[in-house]
FIZA-288306 format. One record per residue (C-alpha): residue number from 0; residue in three letters; chain; x, z, y. Coordinates in steps of 0.001 Angstrom, whole numbers, plus 500000, padded with zeros to 6 digits. Last residue first. Example, Ala and Ser with C-alpha at 12.3 -4.5 7.8 and 13.67 -1.06 7.14 Angstrom:
% residues 2
   resi   resn   chain     east       up    north
      1    SER       A   513670   507140   498940
      0    ALA       A   512300   507800   495500
//
This chain:
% residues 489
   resi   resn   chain     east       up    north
    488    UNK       A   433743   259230   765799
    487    UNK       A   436208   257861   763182
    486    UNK       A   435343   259998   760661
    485    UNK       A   431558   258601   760721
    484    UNK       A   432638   255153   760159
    483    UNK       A   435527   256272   757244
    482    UNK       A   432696   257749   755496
    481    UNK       A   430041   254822   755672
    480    UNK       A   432860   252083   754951
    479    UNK       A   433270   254558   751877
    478    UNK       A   429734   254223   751131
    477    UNK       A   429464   250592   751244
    476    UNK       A   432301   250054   749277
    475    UNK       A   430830   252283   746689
    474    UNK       A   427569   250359   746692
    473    UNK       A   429222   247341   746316
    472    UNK       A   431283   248422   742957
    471    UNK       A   427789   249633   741566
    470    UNK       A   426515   246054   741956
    469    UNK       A   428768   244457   740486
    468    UNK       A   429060   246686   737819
    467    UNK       A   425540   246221   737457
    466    UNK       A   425794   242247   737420
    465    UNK       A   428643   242540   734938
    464    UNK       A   426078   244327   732634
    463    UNK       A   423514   242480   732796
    462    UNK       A   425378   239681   731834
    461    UNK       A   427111   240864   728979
    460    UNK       A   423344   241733   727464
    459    UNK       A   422383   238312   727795
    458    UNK       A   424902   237236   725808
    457    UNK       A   424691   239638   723237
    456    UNK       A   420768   239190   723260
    455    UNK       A   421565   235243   722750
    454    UNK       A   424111   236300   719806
    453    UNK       A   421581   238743   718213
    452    UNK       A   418639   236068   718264
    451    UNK       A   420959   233450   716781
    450    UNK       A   421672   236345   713599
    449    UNK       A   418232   236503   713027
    448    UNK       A   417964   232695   712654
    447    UNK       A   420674   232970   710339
    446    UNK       A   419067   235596   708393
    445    UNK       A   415811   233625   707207
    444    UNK       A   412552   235344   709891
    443    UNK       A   410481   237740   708163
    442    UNK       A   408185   237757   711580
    441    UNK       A   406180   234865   710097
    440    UNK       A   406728   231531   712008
    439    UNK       A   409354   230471   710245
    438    UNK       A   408293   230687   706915
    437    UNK       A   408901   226961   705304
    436    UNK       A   405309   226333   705032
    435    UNK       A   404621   226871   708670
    434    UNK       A   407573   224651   709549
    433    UNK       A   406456   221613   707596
    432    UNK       A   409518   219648   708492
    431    UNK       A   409946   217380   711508
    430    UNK       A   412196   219988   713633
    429    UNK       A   414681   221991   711953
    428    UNK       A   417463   221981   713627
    427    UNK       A   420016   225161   713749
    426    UNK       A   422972   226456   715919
    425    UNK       A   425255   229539   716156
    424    UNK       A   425617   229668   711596
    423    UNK       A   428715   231893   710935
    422    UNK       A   426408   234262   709210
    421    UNK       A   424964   231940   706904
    420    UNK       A   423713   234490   704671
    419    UNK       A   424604   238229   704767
    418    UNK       A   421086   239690   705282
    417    UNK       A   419542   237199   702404
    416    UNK       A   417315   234269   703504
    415    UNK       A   419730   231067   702689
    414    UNK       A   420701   232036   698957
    413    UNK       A   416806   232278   698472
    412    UNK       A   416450   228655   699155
    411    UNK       A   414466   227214   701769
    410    UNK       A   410959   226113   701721
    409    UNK       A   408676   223051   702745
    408    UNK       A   411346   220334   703512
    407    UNK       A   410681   217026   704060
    406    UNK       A   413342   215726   706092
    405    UNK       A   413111   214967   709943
    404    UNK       A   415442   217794   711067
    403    UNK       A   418167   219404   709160
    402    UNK       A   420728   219606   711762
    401    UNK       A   423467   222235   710802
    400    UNK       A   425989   223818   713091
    399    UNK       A   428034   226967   712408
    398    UNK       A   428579   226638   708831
    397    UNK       A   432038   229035   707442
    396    UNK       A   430351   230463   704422
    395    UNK       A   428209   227668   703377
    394    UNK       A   427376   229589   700432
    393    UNK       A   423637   230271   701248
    392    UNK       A   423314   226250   700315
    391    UNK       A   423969   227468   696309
    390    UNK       A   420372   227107   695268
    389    UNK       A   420546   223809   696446
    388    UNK       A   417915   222655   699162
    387    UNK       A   414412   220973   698822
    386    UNK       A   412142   218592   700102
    385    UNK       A   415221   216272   701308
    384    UNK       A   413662   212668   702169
    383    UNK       A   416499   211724   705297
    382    UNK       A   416517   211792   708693
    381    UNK       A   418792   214562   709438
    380    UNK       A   421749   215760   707123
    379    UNK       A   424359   216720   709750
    378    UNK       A   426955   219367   709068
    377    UNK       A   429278   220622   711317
    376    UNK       A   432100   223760   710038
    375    UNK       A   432240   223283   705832
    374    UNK       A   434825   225060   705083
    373    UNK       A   433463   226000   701974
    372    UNK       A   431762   223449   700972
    371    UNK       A   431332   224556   697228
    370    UNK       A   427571   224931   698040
    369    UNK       A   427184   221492   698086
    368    UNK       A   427658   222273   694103
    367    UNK       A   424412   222029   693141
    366    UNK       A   423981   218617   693820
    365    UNK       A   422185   217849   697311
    364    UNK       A   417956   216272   696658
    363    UNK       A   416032   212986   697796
    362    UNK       A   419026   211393   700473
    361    UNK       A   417651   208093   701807
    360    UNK       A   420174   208027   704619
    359    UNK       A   419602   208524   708429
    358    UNK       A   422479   211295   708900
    357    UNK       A   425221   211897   706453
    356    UNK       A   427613   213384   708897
    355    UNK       A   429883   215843   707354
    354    UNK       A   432878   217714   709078
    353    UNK       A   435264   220855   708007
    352    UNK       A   436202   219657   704469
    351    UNK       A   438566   221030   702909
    350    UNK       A   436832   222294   699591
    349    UNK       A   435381   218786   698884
    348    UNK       A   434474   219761   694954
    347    UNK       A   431286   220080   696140
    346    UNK       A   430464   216522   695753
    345    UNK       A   431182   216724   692161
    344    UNK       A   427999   215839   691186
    343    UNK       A   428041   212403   693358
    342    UNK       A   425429   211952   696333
    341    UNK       A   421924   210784   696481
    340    UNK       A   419977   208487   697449
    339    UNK       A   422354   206684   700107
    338    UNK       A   421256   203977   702078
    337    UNK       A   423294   203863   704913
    336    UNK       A   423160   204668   708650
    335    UNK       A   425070   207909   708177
    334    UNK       A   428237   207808   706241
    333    UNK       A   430685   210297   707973
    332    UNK       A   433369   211970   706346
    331    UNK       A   435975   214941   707604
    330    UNK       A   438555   216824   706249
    329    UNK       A   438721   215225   703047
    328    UNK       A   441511   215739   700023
    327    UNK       A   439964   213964   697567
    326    UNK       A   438036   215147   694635
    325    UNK       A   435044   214814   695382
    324    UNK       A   434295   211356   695876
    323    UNK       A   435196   211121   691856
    322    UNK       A   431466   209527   690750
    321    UNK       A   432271   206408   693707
    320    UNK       A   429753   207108   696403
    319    UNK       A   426363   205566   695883
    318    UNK       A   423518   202855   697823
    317    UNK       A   426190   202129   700592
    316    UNK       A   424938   199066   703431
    315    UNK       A   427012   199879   706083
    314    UNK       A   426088   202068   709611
    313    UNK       A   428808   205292   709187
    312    UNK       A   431425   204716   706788
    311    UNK       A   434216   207163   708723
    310    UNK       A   436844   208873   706593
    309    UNK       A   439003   211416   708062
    308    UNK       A   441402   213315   705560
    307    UNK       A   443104   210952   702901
    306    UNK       A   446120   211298   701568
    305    UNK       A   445730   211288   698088
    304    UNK       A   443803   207636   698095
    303    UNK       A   443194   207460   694588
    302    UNK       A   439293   208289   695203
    301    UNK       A   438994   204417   696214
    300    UNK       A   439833   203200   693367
    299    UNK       A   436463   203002   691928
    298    UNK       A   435657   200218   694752
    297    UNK       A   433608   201332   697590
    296    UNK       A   429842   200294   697623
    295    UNK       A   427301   197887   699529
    294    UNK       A   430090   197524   702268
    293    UNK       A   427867   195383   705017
    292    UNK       A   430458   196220   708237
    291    UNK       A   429460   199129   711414
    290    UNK       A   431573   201683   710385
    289    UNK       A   434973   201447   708635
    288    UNK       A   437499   203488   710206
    287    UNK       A   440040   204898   708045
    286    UNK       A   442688   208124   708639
    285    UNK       A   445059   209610   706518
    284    UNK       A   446478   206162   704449
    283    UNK       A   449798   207177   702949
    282    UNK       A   449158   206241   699253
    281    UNK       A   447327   202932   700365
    280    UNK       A   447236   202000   696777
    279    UNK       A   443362   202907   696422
    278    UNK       A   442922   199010   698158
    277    UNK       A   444022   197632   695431
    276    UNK       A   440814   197172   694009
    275    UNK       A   439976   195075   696910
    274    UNK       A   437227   196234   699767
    273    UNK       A   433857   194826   699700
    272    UNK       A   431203   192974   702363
    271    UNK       A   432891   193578   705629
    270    UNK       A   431338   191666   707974
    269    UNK       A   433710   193428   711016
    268    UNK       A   432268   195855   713664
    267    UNK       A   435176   198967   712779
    266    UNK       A   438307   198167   710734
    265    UNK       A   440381   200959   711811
    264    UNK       A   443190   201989   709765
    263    UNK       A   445709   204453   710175
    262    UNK       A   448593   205954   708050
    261    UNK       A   449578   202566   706142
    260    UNK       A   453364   203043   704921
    259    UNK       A   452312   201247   701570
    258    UNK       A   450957   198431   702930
    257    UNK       A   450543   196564   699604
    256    UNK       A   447216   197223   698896
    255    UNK       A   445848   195080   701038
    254    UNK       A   447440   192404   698302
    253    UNK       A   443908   191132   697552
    252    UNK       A   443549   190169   701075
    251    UNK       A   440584   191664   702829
    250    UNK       A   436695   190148   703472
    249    UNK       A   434125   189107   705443
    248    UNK       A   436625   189514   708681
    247    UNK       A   434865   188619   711861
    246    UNK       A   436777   190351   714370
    245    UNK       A   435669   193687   716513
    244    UNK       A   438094   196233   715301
    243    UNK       A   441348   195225   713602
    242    UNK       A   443600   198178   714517
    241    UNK       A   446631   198594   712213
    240    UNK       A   448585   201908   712295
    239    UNK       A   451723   202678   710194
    238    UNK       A   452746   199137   709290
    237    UNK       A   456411   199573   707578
    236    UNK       A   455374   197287   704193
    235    UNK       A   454276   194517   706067
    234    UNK       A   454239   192111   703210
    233    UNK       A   450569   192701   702395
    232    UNK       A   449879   190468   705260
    231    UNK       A   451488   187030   703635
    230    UNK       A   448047   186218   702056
    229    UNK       A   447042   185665   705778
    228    UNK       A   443670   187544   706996
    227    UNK       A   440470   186279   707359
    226    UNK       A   437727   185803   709816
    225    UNK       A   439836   186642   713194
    224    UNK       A   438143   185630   716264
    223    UNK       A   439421   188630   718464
    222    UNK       A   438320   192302   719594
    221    UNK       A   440606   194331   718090
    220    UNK       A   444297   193261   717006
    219    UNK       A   446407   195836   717598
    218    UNK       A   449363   196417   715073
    217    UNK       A   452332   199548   715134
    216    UNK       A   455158   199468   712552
    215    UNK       A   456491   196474   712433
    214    UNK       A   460062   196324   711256
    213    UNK       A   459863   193482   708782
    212    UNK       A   457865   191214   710655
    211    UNK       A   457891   188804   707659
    210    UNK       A   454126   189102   706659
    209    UNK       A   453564   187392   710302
    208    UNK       A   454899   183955   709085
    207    UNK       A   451723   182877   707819
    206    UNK       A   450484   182751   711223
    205    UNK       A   447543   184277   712420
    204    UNK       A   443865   183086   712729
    203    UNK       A   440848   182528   715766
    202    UNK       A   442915   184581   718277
    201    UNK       A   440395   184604   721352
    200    UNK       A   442096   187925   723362
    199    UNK       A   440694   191288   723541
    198    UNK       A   443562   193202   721723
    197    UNK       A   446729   191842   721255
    196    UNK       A   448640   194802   720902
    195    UNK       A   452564   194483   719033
    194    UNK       A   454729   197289   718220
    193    UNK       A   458190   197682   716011
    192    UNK       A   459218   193869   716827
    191    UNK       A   462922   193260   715463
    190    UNK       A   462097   190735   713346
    189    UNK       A   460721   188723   715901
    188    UNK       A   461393   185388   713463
    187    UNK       A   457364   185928   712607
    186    UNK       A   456210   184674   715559
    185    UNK       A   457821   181530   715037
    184    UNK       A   454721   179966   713740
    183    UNK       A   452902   179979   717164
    182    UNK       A   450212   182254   717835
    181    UNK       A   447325   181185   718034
    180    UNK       A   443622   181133   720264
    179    UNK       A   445405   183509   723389
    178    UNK       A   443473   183963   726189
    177    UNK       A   444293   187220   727632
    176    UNK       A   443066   190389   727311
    175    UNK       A   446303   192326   725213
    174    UNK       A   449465   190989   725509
    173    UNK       A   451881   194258   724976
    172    UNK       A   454939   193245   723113
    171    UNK       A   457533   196253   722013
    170    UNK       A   460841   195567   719726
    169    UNK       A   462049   192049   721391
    168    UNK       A   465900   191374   720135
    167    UNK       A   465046   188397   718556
    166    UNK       A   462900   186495   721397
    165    UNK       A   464011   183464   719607
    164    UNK       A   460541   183989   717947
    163    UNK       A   458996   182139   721372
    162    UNK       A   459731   178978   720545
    161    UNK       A   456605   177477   720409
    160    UNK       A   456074   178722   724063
    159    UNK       A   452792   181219   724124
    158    UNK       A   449630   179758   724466
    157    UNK       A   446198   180438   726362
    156    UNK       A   447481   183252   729110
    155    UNK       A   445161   184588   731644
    154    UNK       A   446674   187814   732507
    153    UNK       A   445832   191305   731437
    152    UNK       A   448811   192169   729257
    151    UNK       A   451785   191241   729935
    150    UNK       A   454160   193945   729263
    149    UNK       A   457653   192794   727123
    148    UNK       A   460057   195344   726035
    147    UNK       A   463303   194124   724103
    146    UNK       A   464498   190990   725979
    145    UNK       A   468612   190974   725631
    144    UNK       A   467816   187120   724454
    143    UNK       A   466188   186318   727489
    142    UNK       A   466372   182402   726719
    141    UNK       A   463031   181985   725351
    140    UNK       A   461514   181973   729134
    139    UNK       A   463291   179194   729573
    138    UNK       A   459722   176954   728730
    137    UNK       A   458245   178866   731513
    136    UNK       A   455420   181222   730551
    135    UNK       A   451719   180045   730923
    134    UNK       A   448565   181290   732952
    133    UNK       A   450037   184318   734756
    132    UNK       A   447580   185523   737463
    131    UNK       A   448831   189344   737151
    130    UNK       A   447415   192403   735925
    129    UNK       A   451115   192926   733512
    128    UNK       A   453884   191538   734570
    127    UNK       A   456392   194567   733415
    126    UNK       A   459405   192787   732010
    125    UNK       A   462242   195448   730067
    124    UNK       A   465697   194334   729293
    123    UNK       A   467303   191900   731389
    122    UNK       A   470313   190352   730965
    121    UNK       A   470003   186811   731257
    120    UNK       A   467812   186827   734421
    119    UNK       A   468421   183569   736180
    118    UNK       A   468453   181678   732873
    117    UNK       A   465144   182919   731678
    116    UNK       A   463616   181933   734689
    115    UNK       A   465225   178575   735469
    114    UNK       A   461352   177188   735621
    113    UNK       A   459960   179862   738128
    112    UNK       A   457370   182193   736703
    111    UNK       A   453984   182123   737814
    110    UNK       A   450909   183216   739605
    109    UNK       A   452227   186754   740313
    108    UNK       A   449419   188523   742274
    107    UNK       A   451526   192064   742257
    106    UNK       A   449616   193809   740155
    105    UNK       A   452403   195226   737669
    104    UNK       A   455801   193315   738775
    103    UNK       A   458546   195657   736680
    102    UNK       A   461565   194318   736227
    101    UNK       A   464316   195856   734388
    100    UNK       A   468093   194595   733653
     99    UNK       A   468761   192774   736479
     98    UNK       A   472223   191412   736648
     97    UNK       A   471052   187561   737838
     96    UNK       A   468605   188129   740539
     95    UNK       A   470876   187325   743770
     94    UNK       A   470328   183827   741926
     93    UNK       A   466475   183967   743021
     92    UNK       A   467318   184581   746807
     91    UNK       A   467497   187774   749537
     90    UNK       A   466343   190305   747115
     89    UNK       A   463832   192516   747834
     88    UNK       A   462155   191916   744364
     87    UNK       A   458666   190892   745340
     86    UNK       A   461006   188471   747597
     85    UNK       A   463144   187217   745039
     84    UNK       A   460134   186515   742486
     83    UNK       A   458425   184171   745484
     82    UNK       A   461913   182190   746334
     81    UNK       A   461857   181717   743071
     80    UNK       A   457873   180753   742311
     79    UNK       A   458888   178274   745581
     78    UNK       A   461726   176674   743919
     77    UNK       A   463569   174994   746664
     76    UNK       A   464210   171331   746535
     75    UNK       A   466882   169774   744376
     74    UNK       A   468966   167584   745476
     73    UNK       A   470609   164526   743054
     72    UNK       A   472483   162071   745445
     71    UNK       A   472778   158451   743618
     70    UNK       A   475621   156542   743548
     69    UNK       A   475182   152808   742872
     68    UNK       A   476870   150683   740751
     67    UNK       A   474013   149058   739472
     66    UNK       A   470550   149861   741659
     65    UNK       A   467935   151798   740626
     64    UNK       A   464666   150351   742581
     63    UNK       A   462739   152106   745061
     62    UNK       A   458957   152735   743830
     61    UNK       A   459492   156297   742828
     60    UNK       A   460502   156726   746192
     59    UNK       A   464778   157241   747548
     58    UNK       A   465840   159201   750487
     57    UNK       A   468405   157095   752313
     56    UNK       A   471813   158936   752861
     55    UNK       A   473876   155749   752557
     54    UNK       A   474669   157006   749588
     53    UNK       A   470742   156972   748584
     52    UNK       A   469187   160461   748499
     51    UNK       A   467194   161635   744971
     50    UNK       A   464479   164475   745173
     49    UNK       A   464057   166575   742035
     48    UNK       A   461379   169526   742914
     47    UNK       A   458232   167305   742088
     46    UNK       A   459610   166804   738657
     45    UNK       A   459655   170592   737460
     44    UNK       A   463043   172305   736372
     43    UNK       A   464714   172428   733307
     42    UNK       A   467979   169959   734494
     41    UNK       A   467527   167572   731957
     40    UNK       A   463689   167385   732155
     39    UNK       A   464120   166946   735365
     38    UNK       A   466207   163998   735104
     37    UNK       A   464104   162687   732743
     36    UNK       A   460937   162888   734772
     35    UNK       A   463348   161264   738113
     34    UNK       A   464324   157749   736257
     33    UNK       A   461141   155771   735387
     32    UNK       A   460005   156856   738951
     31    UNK       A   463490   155727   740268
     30    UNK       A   462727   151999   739072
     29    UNK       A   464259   149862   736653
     28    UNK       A   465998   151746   734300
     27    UNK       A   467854   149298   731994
     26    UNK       A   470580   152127   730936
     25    UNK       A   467512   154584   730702
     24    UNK       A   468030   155295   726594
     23    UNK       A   471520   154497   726520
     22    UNK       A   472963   151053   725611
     21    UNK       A   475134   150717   728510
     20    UNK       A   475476   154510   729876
     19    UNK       A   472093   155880   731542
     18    UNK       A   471083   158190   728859
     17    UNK       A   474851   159434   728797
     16    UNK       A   475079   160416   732152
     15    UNK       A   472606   162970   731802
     14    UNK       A   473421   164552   734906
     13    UNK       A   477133   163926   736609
     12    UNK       A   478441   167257   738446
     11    UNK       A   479442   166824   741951
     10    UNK       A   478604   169571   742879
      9    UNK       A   476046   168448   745152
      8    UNK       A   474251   167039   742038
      7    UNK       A   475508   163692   740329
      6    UNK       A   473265   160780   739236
      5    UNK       A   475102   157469   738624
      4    UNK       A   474169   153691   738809
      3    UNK       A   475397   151445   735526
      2    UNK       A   478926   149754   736237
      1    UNK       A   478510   145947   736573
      0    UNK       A   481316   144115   734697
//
């Protein structure tokens, strides 16, 4: 009976003998072209570097014909990505490569990585190839299972291998500006993955399977496609910091909520329209970034959040502030660009806060107890419809700037013109109200301005008098080079 032809590298080794075995899937091969994708395939390298060589030493075309019985040479060309990676390595060839544990290839040009990648480097630990020309990762590439820091950001890659969750031992991922649309659903098997940035990339959705990165702590996503978020998100219970600037998002999952370890979030040029009720559950949340969205209002639960100290809302669409704004723990708000009227009665109530920017609102009148403020430090109020101030403004004990310009005020409380107000106050606007009415041109100047007069003479007065020390310590050089000339003759 005719035996089928067989494919055996220098070693001697038989590849894929089975396919071509009576019944197998090439055993009526008919040409070498049908033959040489499969055997590539087998051995994980591409096609054009699988040559076969007749045992008569004849090299064989795609249009030669596989003959029974025959014995066919398998060679395999030189890899030139290997040969490449050896020399940015300094070693003399690819398989010299095999007990690295840390490659780092910033900027070096790299257009690719060899096919037998992953296999040629099983141990390593840390891959730096980030600024490079990388367009796809080698299917292999899922094979460095001791991977657990991965840089490569700033290349141009569209898709990462479907496999790439087998990665299970991968804590830190950098991939930001590439050209990434999805990731593939075995993303979430990194379960080991404490950081992740995919900024400025194309990423039009996420997997469902992201809510089971169990260990994440860190989360960059700014300046994507994202509209929504998957239902699965709440499920990252260790998030610490998520960064979703720049996306499309209209809207949050109702589970938001459920990020309890949530410390920092920015959420800044989105289409924001509301947040979810849960979002007051965010017991850890310190720090939130909101500007530049359509929030109308913030939901009542939004004064829940105990840990709150920075909160910016500047450029949305907010006609109120939830009745209980005062009472959390603030250190600094912003929530200029919106449409505010006027602000809750407890305001005052905000007795850490240090910074306030309510500029370009529709503000008519403060609540009386603004003046509670009392560490109030910056404190911008500009472009709104204020004609008057609270009685209890003079108690802004610790103010040292205040812009008050383009309002419509025509006096200023009596709290605010006494010899011991505003004290702490080193810089005033008041441009675009009716000055004359408010006083300030009469020599009975409000105390604060007073006290800017006393600093700039302070100043000034320092100066002159370094200059005439100055000058009083050159004249006495002068004279004793005058003494010790005359000694000398």
């Amino acid at each position: 009976a005719e035996m089928p032809a067989s494919f055996r590298l220098l070693s001697g080794e038989a590849v894929i003998a089975e396919v071509f075995a009576e019944g197998g899937a090439l055993s009526e091969a008919s040409s070498i072209g049908e033959v040489r994708p499969e055997l590539a395939l087998a051995l994980g390298v591409v096609q054009d570097r699988v040559k076969l060589v007749s045992a008569a030493g004849q090299l064989l075309g795609d249009e030669d014909p596989v003959l029974t019985d025959a014995d066919v040479q398998v060679c395999l060309l030189l890899d030139p990505l290997e040969t490449r990676l050896a020399e940015l390595l300094g070693a003399p060839h690819f398989e010299d490569l095999g007990g690295k544990q840390d490659v780092s290839l910033p900027n070096r040009d790299v257009t690719g990585l060899p096919e037998s990648f992953g296999g040629g480097v099983p141990l390593l630990r840390k891959l730096r190839l980030s600024g490079n020309q990388l367009s796809a990762l080698p299917r292999s590439f899922t094979k460095l299972q001791a991977l657990t820091e991965l840089w490569l950001e700033d290349n141009h890659i569209a898709r990462l291998p479907e496999d790439f969750g087998c990665l299970e031992r991968l804590r830190f991922l950098q991939l930001e500006e590439n050209e990434l649309t999805c990731l593939p659903e075995s993303f979430g098997d990194l379960r080991a993955l404490e950081t992740v940035a995919l900024d400025c990339n194309a990423l039009a959705c996420l997997p469902e399977s992201i809510g089971n990165l169990s260990a994440l702590q860190k989360l960059r996503l700014v300046q994507n496609e994202l509209t929504q978020l998957p239902t699965t998100f709440g499920n990252l219970k260790g998030l610490r910091e998520l960064w979703l600037n720049r996306n499309r998002l209209a809207g949050l999952p109702e589970n938001f909520g459920s990020l309890a370890s949530l410390r920092k979030l920015r959420l800044v040029r989105n289409r924001l329209q509301s947040l979810p009720l849960s979002f007051g559950r965010l017991a850890e949340l310190q720090a939130l970034y909101l500007e530049d969205n359509q929030l109308a209002s913030l939901p009542d639960t939004f004064v829940e959040l105990r840990s709150l100290k920075s909160v910016n809302l500047d450029n949305n669409r907010l006609l109120a502030l939830p009745d209980s704004f005062g009472k959390l723990p603030l250190e600094k708000f912003w929530a200029s660009g919106n449409r505010l009227r006027r602000l809750p009665e407890g305001f005052g109530g905000l007795s850490s806060l240090t910074e306030l920017g309510l500029r370009s609102n529709a503000l008519e009148a403060l609540p009386e107890s603004f003046g509670g403020l009392r560490a109030l430090q910056i404190l911008h109020l500009q472009e709104n419809r204020l004609s008057a101030l609270p009685d209890s403004f003079g108690q802004l004990a610790s103010l040292r700037m205040l812009w008050l310009s383009a309002n419509r005020l025509t006096s200023l409380p009596a709290s605010c013109l006494g010899a011991g107000s505003l004290r702490a106050l080193q810089l005033v606007r008041l441009g675009g109200n009716d000055v004359e009415r408010l006083g300030l041109l009469e020599v009975r100047q409000p105390a604060f301005l007073d006290q800017l007069s006393i600093l700039r003479r302070e100043a000034l007065s320092q100066r002159q008098s370094a200059a005439a020390l100055e000058d009083a310590a050159a004249a006495a050089a002068a004279a004793a080079a005058s003494a010790a000339a005359a000694a000398a003759a």
